[in-house]
Wavefront OBJ file of the C-alpha trace (Angstrom):
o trace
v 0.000 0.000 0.000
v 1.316 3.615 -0.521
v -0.205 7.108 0.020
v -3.546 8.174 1.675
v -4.296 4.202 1.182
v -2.238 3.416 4.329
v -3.718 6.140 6.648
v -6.660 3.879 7.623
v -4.299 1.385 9.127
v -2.255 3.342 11.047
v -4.133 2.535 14.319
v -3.802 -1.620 13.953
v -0.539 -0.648 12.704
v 0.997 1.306 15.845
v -0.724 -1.549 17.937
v 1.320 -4.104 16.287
v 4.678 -1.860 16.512
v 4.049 -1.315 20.162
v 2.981 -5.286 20.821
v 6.120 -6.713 18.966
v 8.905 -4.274 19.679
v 8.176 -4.718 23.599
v 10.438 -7.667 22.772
v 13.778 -8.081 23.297
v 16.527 -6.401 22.013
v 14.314 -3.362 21.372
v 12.128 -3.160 24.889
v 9.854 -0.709 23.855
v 7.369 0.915 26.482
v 5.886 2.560 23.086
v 3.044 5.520 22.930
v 0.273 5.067 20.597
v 0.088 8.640 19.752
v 3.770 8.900 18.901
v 3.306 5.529 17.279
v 0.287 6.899 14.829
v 2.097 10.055 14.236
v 5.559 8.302 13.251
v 3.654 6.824 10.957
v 2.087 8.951 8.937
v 5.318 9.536 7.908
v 4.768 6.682 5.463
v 1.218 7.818 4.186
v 2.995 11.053 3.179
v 6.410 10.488 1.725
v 6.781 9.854 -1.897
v 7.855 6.302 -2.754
v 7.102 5.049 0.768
v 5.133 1.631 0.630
v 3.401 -0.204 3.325
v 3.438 -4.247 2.776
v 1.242 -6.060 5.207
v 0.138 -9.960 6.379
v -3.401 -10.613 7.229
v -4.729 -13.667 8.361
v -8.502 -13.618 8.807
v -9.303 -10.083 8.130
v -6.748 -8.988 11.213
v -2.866 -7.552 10.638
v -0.710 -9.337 11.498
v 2.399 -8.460 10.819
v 3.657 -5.098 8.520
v 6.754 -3.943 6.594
v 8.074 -0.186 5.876
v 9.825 1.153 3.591
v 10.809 4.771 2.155
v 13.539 7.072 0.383
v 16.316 7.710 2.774
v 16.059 10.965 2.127
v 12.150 11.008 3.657
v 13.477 10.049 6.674
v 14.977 12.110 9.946
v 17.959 13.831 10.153
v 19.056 11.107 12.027
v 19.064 8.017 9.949
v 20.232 10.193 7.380
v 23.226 11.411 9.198
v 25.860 8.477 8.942
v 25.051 8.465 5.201
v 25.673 11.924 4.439
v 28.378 12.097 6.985
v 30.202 9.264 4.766
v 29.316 11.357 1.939
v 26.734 8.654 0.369
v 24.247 9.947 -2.680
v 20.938 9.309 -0.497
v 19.012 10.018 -3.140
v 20.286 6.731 -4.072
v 19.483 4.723 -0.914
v 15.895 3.084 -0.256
v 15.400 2.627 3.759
v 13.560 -0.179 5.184
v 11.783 1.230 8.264
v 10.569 -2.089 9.910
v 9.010 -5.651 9.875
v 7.096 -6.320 12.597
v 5.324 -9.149 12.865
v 2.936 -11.165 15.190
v 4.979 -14.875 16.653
v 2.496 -17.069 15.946
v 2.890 -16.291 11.909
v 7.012 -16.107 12.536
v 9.089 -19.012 10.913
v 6.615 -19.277 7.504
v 8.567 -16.830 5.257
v 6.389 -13.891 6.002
v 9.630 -12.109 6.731
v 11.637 -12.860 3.464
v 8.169 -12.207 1.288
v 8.573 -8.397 3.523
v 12.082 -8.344 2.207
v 11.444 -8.715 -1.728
v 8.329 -6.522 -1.535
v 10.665 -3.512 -0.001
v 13.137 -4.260 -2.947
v 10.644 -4.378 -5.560
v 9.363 -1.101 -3.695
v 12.988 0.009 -3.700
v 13.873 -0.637 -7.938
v 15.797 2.237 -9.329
v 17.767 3.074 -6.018
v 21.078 1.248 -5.581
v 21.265 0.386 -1.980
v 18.471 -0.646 0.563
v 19.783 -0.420 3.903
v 17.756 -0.868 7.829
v 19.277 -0.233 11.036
v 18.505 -2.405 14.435
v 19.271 -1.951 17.855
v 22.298 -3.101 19.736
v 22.040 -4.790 23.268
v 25.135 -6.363 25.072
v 25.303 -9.538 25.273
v 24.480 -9.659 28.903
v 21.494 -7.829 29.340
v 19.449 -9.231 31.594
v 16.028 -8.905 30.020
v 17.973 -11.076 26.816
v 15.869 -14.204 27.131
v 17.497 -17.244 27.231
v 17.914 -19.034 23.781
v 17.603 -15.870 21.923
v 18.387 -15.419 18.179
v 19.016 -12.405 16.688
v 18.112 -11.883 13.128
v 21.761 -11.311 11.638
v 21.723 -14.752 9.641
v 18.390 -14.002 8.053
v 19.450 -10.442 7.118
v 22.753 -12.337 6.035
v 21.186 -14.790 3.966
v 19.455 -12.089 1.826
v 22.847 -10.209 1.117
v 22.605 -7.855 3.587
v 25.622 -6.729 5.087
v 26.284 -5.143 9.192
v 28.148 -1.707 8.219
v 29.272 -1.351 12.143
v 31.356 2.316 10.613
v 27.492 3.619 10.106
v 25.380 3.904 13.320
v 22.669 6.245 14.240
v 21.135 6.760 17.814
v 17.461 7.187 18.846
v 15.335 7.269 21.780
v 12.575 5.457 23.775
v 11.649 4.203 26.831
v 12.397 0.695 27.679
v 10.338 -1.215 29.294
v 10.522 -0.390 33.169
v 11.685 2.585 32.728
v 11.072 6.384 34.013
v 12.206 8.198 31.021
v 13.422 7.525 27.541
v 17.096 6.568 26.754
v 19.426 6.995 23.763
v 20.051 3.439 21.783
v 22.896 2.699 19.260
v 21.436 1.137 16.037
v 23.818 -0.383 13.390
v 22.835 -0.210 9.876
v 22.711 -3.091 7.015
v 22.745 -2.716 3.527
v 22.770 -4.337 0.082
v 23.266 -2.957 -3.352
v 20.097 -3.594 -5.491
v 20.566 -4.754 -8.979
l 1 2 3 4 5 6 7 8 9 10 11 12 13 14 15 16 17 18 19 20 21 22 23 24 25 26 27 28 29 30 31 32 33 34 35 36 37 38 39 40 41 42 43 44 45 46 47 48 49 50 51 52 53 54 55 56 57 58 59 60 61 62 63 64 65 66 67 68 69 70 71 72 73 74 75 76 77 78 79 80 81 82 83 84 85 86 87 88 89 90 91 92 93 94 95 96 97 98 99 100 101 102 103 104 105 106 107 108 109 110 111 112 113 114 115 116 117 118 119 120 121 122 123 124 125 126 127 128 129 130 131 132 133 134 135 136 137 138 139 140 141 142 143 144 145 146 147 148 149 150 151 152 153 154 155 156 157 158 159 160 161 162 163 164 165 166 167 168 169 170 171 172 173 174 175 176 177 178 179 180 181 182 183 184 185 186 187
């Protein structure tokens, strides 16, 4: 979906961001009225595309994507700062998705829906949060995604990082995060 098509789902949409990124490594204690209003960044950008999984007339999991260069200062700042054409670099905003659908290739269906979304640019890059090792909300057995991103020729670039803010779970007030960005060049 792209445009004023994805405005009616923002609601179910910030629901699911909140529900799923209350996991672990993110921790989010998230806001639904930050949560809609982030998001109407992606009813209003140019380019910007929406891909979601429904299972009985319900969301159930979502995917975002836009032009870096419709995105904040922030995620655009390592880019430009390592003097990157943005105007040449598609962003992948998240993929969130419910567990219960997890493990079915809903994720890697996200992944070529974003590139499609993303023809004509020549690198698609995300960023994702960085926990140490021993955190103690890390639940035992965890996985992160790195082989999955791997396996779709996405790359860690540890030299570009950007930081944002939220409030963990448990927490009083909101606290800066390191995020490390992947990317891939697009043929």
């Amino acid at each position: 979906m792209t445009g004023a098509a994805i405005a009616p789902l923002l609601p179910a949409l910030a629901a699911l961001r909140i529900s799923v990124f209350r996991e672990f490594p993110y921790l989010y204690d998230g806001d639904p009225v930050y949560e809609e209003s982030y998001l109407q960044t992606y009813a209003a950008a140019g380019g910007a595309a929406l891909i979601l999984a429904e299972h009985a007339g319900r969301v159930v999991g979502a995917s975002t994507c836009l032009p870096l260069a419709a995105e904040t200062a922030n995620v655009r700042a390592p880019f430009e700062a390592a003097s990157y054409d943005i105007s040449r670099i598609f962003y992948f905003g998240e993929s969130v998705l419910e567990p219960d659908y997890r493990g079915q290739g809903i994720g890697a269906q996200f992944f070529a829906a974003r590139e499609a979304q993303a023809a004509g640019y020549g690198i698609a890059a995300f960023c994702a949060v960085t926990r140490p090792p021993d955190h103690p909300l890390r639940p035992s057995g965890y996985r992160p995604l790195d082989r999955f991103w791997e396996g779709r020729g996405y790359r860690q670039r540890p030299e570009l990082t950007c930081r944002m803010s939220w409030r963990d779970l448990g927490a009083e007030k909101e606290s800066e995060k390191t995020l490390i960005f992947w990317s891939k060049y697009l043929t």
